[in-house]
N, C-alpha and C positions, 0 to 999 in steps of 0.2 A: 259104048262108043265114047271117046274122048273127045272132052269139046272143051276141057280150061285148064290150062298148064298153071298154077298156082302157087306162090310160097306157102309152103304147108307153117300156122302158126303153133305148130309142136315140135315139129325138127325139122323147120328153116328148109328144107329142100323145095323144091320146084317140081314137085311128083304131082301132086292133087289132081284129081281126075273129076270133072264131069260125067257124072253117068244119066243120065235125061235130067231131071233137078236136085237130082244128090252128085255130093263129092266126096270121093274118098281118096285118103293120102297113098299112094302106091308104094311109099316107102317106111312111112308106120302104122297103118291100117287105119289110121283115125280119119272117121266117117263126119260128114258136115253135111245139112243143111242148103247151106247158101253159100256164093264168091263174094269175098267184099271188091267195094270197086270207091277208094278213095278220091275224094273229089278236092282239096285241098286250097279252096277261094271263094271269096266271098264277095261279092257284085254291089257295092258300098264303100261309103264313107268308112273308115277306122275298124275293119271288121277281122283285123290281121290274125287278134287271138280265139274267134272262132273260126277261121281257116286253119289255123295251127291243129286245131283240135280232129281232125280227117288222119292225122297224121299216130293218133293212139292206139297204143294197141288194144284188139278185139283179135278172139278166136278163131276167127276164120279164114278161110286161105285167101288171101291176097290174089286177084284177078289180075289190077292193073291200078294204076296213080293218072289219074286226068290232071293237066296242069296247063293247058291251052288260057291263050292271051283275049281273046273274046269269048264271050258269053255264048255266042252263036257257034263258035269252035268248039267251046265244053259243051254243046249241046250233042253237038253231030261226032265228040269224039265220045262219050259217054254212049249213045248208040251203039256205037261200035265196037266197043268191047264190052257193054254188058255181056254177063256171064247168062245161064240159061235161069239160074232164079237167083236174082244178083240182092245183097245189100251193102245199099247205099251208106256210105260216112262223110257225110263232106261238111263243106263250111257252112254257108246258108242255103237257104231251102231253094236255090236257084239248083241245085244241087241234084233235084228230084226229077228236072223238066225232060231233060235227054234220057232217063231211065223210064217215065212214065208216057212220054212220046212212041219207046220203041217197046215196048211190054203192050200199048196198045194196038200197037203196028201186028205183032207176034199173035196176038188173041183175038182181034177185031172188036170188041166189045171190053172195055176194061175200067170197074169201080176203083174210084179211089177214096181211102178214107184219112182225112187231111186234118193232122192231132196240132194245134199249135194257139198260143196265148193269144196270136194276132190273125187276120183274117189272107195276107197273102194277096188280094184282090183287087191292087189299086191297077190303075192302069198311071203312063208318063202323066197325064194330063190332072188326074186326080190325085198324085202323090204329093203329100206334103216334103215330101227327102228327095227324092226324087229315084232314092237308093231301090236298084232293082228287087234287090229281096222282098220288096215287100209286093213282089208283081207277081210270082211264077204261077200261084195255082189259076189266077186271070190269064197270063199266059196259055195256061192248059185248055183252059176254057174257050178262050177268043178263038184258039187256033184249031178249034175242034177235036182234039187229040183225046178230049173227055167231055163225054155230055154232064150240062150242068144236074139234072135229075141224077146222075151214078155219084155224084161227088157228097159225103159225110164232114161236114165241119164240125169236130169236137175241143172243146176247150179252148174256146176262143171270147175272149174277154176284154180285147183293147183293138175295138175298131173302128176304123176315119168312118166318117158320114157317108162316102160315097161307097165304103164297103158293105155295110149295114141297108143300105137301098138296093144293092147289086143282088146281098142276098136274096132277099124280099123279091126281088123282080124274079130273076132265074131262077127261083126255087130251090135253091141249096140246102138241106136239109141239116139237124144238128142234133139227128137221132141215127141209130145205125141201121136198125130196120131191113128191108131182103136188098139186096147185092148182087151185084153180076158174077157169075162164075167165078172170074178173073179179078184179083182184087191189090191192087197199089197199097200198104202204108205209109205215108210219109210222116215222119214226127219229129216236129222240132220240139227239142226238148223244154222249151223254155215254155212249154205248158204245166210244167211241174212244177209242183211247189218247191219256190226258192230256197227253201233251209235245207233238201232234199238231193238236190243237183246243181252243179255248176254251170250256170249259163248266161251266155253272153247278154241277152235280155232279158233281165229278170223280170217276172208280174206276179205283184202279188195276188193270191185267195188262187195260185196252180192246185192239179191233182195230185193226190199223193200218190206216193210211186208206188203203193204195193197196188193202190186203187188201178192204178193205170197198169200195172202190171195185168190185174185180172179183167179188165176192160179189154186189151190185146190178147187175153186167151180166148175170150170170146171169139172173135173173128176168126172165119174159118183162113184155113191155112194160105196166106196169101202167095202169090205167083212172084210178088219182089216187095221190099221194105226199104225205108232209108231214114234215117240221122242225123241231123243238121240242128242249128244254133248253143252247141256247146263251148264249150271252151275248156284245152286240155287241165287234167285233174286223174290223179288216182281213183277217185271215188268217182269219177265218171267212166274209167274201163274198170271198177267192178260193177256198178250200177247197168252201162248197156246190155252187156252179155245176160243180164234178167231181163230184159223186155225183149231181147233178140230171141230168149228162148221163149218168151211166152208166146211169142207170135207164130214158132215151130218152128225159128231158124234155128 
């Protein structure tokens, strides 16, 4: 059954087929994975050249480009054309929310395991920027869309005081341990060590990439992934298409 008309990233055609959560090219037979679904903005201050970076090329068939004027908009349009097992490329990790809203809508019960140097978790009130990005996975949380028990914070190493209590209280966990059937990656990349990857926030003492390569094989095969806080680079579309394939997209 055909469920995603996609630009095939081998020969450019519009063939790519949906077959339950694989795609395959109907016009060069090359098999995928996953639809990518570029998200191409960043909900911040000065965040131009990691939205730019939604915009690189990766292997996969092209779904669709979100480029909606509010947050609220790229939420509910990101729903809506998520592909059946979609990865996410977008700007900053606001990137993740309309992807990980509707994967839990689609499964009922849906973990997410949330890879990034900073914690995500401020709310308006307790932001020092005020910049959204640093909200979504509190987003996810607040809004019910994920219980805080499903949620894995790894690699997170530069967090405000009210993130660091939030964990604490809500039981957020920062081990991987059993998991719901159904499972979200989000990862901003800027959990890697900086001499390793190009990103928009760098933090020192990140994971190495081969390390987080095999970190991501561990998990079992997730239902959707996503990519945010880069910034475009050569050496970051050869670098993603290795964690995309570790994860078994």
């Amino acid at each position: 059954m055909s469920a995603l008309r996609a630009k095939c990233p081998d020969c450019h055609t519009l063939t790519a087929v949906a077959i339950g959560s694989d795609y395959q090219c109907h016009s060069c037979g090359r098999e995928f994975a996953a639809g990518l679904l570029r998200v191409p903005r960043a909900w911040g201050d000065g965040g131009e050249t990691m939205a730019a970076a939604a915009r690189m090329a990766l292997p996969w068939p092209e779904a669709a480009a979100i480029e909606e004027q509010t947050l609220d908009a790229q939420i509910e349009a990101i729903a809506r054309a998520l592909p059946a097992r979609p990865l996410v490329l977008g700007g900053c990790c606001c990137s993740h929310v309309g992807a990980v809203r509707e994967l839990a809508h689609r499964h009922g019960r849906l973990g997410v395991v949330w890879i990034d140097a900073h914690g995500d978790l401020n709310t308006p009130e307790s932001s020092p920027s005020g910049n959204a990005w640093g909200m979504p996975l509190r987003m996810l949380i607040d809004a019910g869309d994920v219980a805080a028990e499903d949620v894995v914070l790894l690699g997170a190493r530069n967090l405000d005081p009210p993130e660091a209590a939030f964990i604490e209280e809500a039981g957020i966990r920062n081990e991987l341990g059993e998991l719901p059937d159904a499972v979200y990656v989000a990862l901003d990349c800027d959990v890697i060590e900086p001499s390793q990857l190009d990103v928009f926030m760098p933090e020192p003492d990140g994971i190495p990439l081969a390390e987080l390569e095999a970190l991501l094989a561990g998990i079992k095969r997730p239902v959707g992934a996503g990519f945010t806080g880069a910034i475009p680079s050569a050496r970051n579309e050869a670098a993603l298409p290795r964690l995309g394939h570790a994860l078994g997209l």
